[in-house]
C-alpha positions as CSV (number, residue, x, y, z in Angstrom):
1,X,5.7,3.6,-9.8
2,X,5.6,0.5,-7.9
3,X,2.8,-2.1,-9.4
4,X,-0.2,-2.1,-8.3
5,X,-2.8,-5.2,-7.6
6,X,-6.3,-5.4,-6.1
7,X,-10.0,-5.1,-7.0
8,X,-9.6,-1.2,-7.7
9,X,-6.5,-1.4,-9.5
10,X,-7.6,0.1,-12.8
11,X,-9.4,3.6,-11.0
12,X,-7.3,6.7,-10.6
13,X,-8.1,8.8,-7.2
14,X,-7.6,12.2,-6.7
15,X,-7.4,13.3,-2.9
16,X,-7.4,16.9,-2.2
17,X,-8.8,15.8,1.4
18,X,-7.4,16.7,4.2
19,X,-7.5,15.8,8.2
20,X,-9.5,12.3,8.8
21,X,-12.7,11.6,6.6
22,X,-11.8,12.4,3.3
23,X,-7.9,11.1,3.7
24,X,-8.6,7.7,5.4
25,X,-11.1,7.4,2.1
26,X,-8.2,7.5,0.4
27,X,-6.5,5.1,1.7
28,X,-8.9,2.6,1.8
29,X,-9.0,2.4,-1.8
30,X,-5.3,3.0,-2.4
31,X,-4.9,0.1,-0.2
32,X,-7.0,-2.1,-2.7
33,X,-5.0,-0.9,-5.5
34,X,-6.2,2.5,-6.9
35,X,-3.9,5.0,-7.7
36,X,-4.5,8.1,-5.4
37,X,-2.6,11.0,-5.8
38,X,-2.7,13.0,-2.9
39,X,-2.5,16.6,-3.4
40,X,-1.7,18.9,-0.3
41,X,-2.0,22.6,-0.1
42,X,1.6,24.8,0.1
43,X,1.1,24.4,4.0
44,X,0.3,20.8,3.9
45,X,-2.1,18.6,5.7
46,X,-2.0,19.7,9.0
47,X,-2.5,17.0,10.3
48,X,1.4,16.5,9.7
49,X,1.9,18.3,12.4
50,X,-0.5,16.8,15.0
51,X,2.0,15.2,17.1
52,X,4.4,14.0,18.8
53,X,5.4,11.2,17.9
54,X,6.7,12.4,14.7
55,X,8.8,9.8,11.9
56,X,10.9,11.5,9.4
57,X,9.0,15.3,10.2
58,X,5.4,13.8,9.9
59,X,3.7,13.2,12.9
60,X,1.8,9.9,13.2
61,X,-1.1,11.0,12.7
62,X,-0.5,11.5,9.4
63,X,1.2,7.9,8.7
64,X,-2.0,6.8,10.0
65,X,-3.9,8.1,6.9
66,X,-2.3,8.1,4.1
67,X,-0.6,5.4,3.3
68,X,-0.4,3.9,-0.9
69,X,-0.5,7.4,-1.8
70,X,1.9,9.6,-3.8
71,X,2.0,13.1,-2.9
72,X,1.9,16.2,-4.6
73,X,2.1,20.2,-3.6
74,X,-0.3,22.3,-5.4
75,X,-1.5,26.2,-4.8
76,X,-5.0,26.0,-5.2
77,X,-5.5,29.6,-4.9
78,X,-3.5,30.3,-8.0
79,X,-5.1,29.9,-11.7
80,X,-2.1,27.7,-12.6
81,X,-2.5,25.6,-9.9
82,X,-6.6,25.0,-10.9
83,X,-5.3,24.6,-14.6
84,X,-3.6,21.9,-13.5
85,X,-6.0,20.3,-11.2
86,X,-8.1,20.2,-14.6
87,X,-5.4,18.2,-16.1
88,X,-5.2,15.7,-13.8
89,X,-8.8,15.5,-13.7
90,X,-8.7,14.2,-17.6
91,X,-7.8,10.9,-16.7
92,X,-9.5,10.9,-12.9
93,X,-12.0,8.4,-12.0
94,X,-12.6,9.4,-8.4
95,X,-12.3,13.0,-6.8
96,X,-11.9,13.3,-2.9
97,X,-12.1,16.6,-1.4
98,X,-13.4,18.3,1.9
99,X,-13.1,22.3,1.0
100,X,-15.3,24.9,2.5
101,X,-18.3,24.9,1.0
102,X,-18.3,27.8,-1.9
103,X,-14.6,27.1,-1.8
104,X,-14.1,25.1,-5.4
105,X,-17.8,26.9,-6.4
106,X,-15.6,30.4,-6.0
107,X,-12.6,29.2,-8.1
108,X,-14.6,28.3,-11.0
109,X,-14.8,24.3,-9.8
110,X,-17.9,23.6,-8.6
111,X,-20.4,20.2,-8.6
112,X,-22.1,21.6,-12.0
113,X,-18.6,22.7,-13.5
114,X,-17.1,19.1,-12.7
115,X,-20.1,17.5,-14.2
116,X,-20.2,19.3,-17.3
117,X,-16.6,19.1,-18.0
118,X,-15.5,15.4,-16.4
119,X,-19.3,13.5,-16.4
120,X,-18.1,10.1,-16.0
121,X,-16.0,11.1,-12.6
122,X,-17.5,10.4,-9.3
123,X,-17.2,13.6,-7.3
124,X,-16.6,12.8,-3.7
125,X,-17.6,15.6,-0.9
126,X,-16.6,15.2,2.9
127,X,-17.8,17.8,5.2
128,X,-19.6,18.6,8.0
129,X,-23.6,19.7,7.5
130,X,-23.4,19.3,4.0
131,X,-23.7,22.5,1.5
132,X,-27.5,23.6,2.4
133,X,-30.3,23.6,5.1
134,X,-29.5,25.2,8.4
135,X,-26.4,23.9,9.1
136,X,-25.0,24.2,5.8
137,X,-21.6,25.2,4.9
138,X,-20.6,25.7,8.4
139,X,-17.4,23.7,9.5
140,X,-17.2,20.7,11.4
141,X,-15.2,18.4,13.7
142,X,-15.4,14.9,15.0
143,X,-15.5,16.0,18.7
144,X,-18.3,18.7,17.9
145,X,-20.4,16.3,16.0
146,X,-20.3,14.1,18.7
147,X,-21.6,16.2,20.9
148,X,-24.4,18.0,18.7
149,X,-25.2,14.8,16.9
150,X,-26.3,13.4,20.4
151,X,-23.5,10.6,20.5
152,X,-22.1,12.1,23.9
153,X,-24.9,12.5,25.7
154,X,-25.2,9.0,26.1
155,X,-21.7,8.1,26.2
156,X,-20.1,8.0,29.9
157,X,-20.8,6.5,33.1
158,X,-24.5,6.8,34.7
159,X,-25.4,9.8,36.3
160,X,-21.8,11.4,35.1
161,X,-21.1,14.1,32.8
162,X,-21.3,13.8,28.9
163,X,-18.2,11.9,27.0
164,X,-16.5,12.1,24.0
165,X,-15.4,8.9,22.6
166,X,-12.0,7.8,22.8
167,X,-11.5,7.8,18.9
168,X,-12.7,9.7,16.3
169,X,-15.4,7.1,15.4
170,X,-17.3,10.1,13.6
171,X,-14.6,10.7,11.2
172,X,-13.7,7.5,10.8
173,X,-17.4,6.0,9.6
174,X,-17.4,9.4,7.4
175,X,-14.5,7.9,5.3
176,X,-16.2,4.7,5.4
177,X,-19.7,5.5,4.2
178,X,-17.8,8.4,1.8
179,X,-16.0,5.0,0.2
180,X,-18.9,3.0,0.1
181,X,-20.9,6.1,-2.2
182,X,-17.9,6.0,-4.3
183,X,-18.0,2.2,-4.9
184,X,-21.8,2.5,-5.4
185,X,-20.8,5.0,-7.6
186,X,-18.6,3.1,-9.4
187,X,-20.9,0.3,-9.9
188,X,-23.5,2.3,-11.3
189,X,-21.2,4.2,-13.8
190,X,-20.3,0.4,-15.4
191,X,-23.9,0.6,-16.9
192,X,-25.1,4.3,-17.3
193,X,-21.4,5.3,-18.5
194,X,-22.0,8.7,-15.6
195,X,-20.4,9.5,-12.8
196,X,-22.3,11.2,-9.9
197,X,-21.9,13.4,-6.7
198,X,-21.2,11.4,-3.5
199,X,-21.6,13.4,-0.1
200,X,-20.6,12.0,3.1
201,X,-21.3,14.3,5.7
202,X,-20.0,14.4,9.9
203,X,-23.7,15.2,10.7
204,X,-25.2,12.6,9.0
205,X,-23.0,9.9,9.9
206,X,-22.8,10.8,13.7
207,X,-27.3,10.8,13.5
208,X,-26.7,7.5,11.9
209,X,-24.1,5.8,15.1
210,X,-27.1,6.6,17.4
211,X,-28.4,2.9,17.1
212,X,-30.0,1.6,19.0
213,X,-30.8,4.6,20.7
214,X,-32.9,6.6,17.8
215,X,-34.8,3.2,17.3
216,X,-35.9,3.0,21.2
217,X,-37.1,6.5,21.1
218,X,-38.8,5.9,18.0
219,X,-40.9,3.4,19.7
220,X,-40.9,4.8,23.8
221,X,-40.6,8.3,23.2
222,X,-38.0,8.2,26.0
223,X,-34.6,10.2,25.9
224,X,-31.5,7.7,26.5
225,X,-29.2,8.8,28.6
226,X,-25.7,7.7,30.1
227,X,-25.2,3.8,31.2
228,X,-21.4,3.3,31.3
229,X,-20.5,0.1,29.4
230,X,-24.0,-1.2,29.9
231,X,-26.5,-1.8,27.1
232,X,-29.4,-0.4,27.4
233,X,-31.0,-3.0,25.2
234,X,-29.4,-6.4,26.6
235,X,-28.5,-8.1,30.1
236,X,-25.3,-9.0,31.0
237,X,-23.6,-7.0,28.2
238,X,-21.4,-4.7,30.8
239,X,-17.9,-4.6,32.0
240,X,-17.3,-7.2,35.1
241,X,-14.9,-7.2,38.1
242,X,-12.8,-10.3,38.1
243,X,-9.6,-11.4,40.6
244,X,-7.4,-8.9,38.1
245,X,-8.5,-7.0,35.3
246,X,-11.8,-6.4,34.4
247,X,-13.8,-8.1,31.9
248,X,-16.5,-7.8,28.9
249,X,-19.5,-9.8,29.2
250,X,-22.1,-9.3,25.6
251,X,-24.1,-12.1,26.1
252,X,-26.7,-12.0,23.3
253,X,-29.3,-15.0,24.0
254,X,-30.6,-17.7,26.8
255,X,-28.3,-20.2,25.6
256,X,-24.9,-17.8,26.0
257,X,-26.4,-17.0,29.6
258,X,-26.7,-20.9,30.5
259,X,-23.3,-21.4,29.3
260,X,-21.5,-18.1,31.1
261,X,-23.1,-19.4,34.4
262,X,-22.4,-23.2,33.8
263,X,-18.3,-22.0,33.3
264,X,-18.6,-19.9,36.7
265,X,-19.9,-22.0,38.5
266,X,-23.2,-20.9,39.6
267,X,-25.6,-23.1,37.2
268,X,-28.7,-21.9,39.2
269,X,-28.4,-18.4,38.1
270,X,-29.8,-19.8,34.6
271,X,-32.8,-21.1,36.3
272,X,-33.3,-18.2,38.4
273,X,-37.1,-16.4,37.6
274,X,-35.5,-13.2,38.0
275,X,-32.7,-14.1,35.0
276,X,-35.1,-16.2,33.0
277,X,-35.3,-14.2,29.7
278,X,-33.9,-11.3,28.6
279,X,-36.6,-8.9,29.6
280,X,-36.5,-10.3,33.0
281,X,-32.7,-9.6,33.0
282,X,-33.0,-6.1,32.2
283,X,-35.3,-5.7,35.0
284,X,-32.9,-6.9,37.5
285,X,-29.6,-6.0,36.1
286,X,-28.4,-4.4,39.1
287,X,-28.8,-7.6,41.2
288,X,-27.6,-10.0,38.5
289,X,-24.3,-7.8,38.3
290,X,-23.8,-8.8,41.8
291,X,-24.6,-12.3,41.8
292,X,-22.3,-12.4,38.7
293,X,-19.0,-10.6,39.7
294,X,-19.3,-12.6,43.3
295,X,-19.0,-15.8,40.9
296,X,-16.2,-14.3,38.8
297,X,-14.1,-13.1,41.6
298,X,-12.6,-15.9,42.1
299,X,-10.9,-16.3,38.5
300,X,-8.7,-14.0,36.6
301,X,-10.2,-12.0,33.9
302,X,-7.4,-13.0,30.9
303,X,-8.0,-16.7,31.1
304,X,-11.8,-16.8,31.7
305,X,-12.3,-14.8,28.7
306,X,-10.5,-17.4,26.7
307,X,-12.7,-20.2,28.4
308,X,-16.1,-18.4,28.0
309,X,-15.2,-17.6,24.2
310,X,-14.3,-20.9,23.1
311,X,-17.5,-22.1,25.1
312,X,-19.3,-19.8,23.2
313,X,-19.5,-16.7,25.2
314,X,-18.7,-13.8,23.7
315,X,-16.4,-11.4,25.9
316,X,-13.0,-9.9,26.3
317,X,-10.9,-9.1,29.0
318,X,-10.4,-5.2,28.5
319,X,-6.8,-4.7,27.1
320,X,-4.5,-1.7,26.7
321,X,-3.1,-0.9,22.9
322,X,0.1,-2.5,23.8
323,X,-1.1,-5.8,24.7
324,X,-3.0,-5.9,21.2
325,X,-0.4,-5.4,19.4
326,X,1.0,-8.4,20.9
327,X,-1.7,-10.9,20.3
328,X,0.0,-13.5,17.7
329,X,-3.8,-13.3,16.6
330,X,-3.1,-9.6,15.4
331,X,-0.2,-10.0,13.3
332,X,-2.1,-13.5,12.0
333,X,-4.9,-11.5,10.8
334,X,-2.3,-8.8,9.0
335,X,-3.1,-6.1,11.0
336,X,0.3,-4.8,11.4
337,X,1.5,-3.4,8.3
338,X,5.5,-2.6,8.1
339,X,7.3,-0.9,4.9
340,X,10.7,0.5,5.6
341,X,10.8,2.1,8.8
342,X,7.1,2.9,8.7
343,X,4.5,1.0,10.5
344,X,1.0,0.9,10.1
345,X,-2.7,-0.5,10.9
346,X,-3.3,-3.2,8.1
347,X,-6.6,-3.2,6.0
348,X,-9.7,-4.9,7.7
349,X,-11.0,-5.8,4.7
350,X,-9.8,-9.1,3.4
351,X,-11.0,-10.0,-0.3
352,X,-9.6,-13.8,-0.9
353,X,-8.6,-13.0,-4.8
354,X,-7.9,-9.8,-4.8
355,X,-6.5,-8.3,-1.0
356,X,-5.1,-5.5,-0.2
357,X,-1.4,-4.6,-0.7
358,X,1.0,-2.4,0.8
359,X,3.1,-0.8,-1.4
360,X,4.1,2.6,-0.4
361,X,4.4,4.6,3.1
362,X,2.9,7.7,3.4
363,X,4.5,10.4,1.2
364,X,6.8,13.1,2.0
365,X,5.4,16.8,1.2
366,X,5.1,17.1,-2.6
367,X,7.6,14.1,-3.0
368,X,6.0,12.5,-5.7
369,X,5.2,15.7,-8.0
370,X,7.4,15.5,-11.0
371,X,6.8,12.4,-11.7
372,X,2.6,12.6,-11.7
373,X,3.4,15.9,-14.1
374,X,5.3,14.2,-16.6
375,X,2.9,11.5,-16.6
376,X,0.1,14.0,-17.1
377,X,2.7,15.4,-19.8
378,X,2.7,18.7,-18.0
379,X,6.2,20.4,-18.1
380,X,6.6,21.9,-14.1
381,X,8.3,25.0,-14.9
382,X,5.2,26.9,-16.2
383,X,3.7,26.3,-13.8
384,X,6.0,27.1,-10.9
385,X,4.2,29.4,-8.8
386,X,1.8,26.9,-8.3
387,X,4.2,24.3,-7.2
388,X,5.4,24.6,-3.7
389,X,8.5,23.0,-3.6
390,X,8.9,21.5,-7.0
391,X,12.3,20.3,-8.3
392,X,12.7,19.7,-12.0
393,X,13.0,15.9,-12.3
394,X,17.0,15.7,-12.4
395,X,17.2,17.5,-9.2
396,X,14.1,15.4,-7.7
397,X,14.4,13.6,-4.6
398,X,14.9,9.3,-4.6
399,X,12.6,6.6,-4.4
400,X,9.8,6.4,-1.8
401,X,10.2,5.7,2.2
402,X,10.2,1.7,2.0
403,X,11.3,1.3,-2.3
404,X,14.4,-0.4,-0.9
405,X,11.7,-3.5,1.1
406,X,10.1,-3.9,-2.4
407,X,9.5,-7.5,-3.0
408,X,9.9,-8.4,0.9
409,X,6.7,-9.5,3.2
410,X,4.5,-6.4,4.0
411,X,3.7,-7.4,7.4
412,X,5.3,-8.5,10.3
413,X,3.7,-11.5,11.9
């Protein structure tokens, strides 16, 4: 196995996640050195499928979850395959898994069973409502939260129709807040010596985006509704015609608003009664967009963002994917991640003793299972049937996508 470094380098994941939440958990932590055995069902992930583009027979969308994780095949539904889920268990610090709820319960695995048998392992659950109340057990999606967690309705241009994000910002914060439990869990096992239950659930995380929307109706009773890129809170935060391409104005306080009007030219603005505060801004937004895109015509959008920013201004001109991934500022902050023919999204978290590493690409189906059973000292061959695809380890396939870059820079900068 190839060594491992990083602040979780001594905890052991299992990830029988699939899709988004619970699999870009996974990586998170394999990133910071955890060892996360990935265990797929005899159809695998689906999301292996979810393509084009597709490297090697897995579609991207898979890369983009799993890497620094070795795989394995197991068949769940079987009693051998459970025994050995057990096993692996033993020596398990961490347990990722988004099932149906009553799935594990059904096959004898259940929160209580876990407990009793493994109590110092930190039982991770991703799903969508959560197991009770009433909403629970029943299956859930990014796009679907988004909608019935209120996230949609005010996401879209004013006076349009309701719209679904562009990413799948539920999932995503899912696996995030599902890896912060686990930490939390983690921390708190150091001086109890018990692990604990962790839910992270697409309902509750989509409720908990709604900021600062929830907090305005708290206080005005008033239902948000669509404003385009407009905050509803703050004035000039909005998109902005320019000579070319648009661009992103957030200006947070007085002094920022000074400043923005000093660079394009039109000082006055700052003095204005209309534009004094922020309040006053929010009243008159409509006529302050106009007084400020007839400034801004007159320069291009690319190099007035980098004049307002280093004036203090935050903005950006809007960009397409392409054009970030050509910013020498990406690659400088290691955000492109390369190993063998696979590319990735590097690790936003950067820890100054202990980063993130990149050791392995996402696995090929089961390609990793004879060696996790002989280190779990389980012979294979009894347990067959619940081994899609298993190949004693003589006839085993070679070394990971990307063993043959070990030792070379991760990331291409």
């Amino acid at each position: 196995m190839t060594s491992r470094t990083g602040s979780l380098a001594d905890i052991k994941v299992i990830d029988a996640s699939r899709v988004l939440g619970g699999p870009y958990a996974g990586q998170i932590l394999g990133d910071h050195g955890a060892d996360v055995i990935k265990i797929e069902p005899p159809a695998g992930d689906e999301t292996r499928g979810w393509g084009p583009p597709f490297l090697d027979g897995a579609a991207s969308y898979f890369l983009g979850l799993n890497r620094n994780k070795r795989g394995m095949a197991l068949d769940l539904t079987q009693p051998a395959g459970r025994e050995l889920l057990l096993r692996l268990l033993e020596t398990a610090d961490v347990f990722i898994e988004n099932f149906k709820t009553g799935t594990l319960e059904r096959w004898g695995l259940g929160r209580e069973e876990l407990e009793r048998r493994f109590p110092r392992l930190v039982h991770c659950r991703v799903s969508g409502f959560g197991a009770d109340g009433p909403l629970g057990g029943l299956p859930g999606y990014d796009a679907a939260i988004q909608a019935s967690a209120g996230i949609m309705s005010v996401n879209g241009e004013r006076g349009g129709a309701p719209l679904r994000v562009g990413l799948p910002v539920v999932d995503m914060v899912t696996g995030l807040n599902a890896v912060i439990g686990i930490l939390m869990a983690l921390q708190e096992r150091a001086s109890s010596g018990k692990g604990q239950f962790v839910e992270a659930t697409l309902y509750d995380c989509g409720v908990s985006l709604l900021h600062p929307h929830l907090p305005n109706y708290y206080l005005s009773g008033k239902v948000a509704g669509r404003s385009g890129n407009a905050h509803p809170n703050i004035t000039p935060y909005d998109v902005f015609a320019t000579r070319d391409v648009p661009l992103f104005l957030a200006v947070g306080n007085n002094r920022q608003f000074a400043t923005l009007c000093e660079v394009v030219g039109r000082p006055e603005l700052a003095e204005d009664a209309r534009y004094a505060t922020n309040k006053d801004r929010n009243i008159n937004r409509d006529a302050l967009k106009v007084d400020l895109e007839a400034a801004m015509a007159g320069f291009d959008g690319g190099p007035l963002a980098e004049r307002l920013v280093k004036s203090g201004v935050p903005c950006g001109a809007v960009r397409s994917i392409d054009q970030v991934m050509a910013d020498p500022h990406t690659h400088h902050r290691e955000m492109v991640v390369d190993i063998g023919s696979y590319r990735g999204t590097g690790s936003p978290i950067k820890l100054s003793r202990t980063p993130a590493s990149y050791r392995m690409a996402p696995p090929r189906f089961g390609e990793h299972t004879a060696a996790i059973l002989a280190e779990a000292g389980v012979q294979g061959e009894l347990f067959a049937d619940a081994l899609p695809g298993f190949a004693p380890p003589d006839e085993a396939q070679g070394p990971e996508i990307g063993a043959e870059t070990a030792g070379r820079p991760a990331v291409r900068g």
